[in-house]
C-alpha positions in Angstrom: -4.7 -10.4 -4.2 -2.0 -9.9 -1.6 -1.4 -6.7 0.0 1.5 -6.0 3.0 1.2 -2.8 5.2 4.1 -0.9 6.2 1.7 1.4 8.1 -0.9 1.6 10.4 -4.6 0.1 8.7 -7.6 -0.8 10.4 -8.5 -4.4 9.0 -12.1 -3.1 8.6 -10.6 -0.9 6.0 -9.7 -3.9 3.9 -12.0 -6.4 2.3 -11.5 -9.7 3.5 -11.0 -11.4 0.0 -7.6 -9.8 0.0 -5.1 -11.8 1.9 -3.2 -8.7 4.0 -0.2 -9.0 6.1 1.5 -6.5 8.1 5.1 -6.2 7.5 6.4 -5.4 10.8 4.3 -9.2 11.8 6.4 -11.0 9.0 5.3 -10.7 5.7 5.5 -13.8 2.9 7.2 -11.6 0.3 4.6 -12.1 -2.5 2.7 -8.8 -1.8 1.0 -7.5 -5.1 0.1 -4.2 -3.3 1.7 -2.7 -0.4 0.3 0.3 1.5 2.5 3.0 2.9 2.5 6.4 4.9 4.8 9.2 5.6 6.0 7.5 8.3 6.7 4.1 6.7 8.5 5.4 3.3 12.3 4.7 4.3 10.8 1.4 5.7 9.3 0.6 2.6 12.4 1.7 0.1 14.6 -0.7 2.0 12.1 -3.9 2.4 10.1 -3.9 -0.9 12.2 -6.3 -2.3 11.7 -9.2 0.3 7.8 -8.0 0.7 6.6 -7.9 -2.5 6.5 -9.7 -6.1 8.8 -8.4 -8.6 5.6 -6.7 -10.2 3.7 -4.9 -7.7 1.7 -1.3 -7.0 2.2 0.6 -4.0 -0.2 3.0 -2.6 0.4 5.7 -0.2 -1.9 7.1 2.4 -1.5 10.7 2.6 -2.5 13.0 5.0 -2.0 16.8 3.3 -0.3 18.3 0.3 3.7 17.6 1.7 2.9 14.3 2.1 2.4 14.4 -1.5 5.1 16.3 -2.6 7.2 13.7 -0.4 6.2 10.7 -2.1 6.6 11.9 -5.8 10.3 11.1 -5.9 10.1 7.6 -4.9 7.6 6.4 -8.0 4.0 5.5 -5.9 1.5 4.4 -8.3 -1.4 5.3 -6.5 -2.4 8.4 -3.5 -5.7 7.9 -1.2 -6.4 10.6 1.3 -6.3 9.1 5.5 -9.3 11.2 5.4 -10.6 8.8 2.2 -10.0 5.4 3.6 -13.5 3.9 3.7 -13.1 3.8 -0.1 -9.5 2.3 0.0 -11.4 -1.0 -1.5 -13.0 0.7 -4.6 -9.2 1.9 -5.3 -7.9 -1.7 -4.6 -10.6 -3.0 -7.0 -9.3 -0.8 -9.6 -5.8 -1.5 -8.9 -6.7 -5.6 -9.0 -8.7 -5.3 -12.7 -6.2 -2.0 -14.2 -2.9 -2.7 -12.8 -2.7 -6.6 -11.9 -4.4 -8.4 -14.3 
C-alpha cells in the first residue's frame, strides 16, 4: 500500500511494508492513503489529484474537537487522535483489508 503525508509523521509511526512518501519531498501520485492535519488541509484539497490514485482514503490527524468539526466539510474517511498515533498502523490495516481491497 502507498501512503503520501501532507503533514508532519514520524516514520516510526508507519510500518515499513507501506511504501510512504512525503509530499512536500515529491510524491509519485499513486498514493492509496494520504495523511493530513489541520495544518495541511488546503494543501491537500489542491494536490490530491496529482498525489493520489483516483480511488483513495484520506485520514486526518486531529488534535481536539475543532479540528474535527474542520475536517467534516471536506469528506475524510477516517479521524486518529495526534495523541493516538502509535496505533496509526492497526487503522491503516483496517483501511488496507475494509477500504482497498
Amino acid at each position: 500500500m502507498n501512503i503520501v503525508t501532507f503533514c508532519d509523521v514520524k516514520d516510526s509511526a508507519i510500518d515499513n511494508k507501506y511504501n510512504v512518501e512525503h509530499f512536500q519531498s515529491g510524491s509519485s501520485g499513486d498514493a492509496d492513503v494520504a495523511i493530513i492535519d489541520i495544518n495541511t488541509i488546503f494543501e491537500f484539497e489542491e494536490n490530491k489529484a496529482t498525489a493520489c490514485k483516483s480511488k483513495f482514503v484520506s485520514i486526518a490527524i486531529i488534535d481536539d474537537e475543532g479540528d474535527y468539526d474542520a475536517f467534516k466539510n471536506f469528506g475524510i474517511d477516517a479521524w486518529i487522535k495526534h495523541e493516538d498515533i502509535s496505533e496509526l498502523n492497526g487503522l491503516l490495516n483496517v483501511v488496507q483489508k475494509r477500504c482497498l481491497s
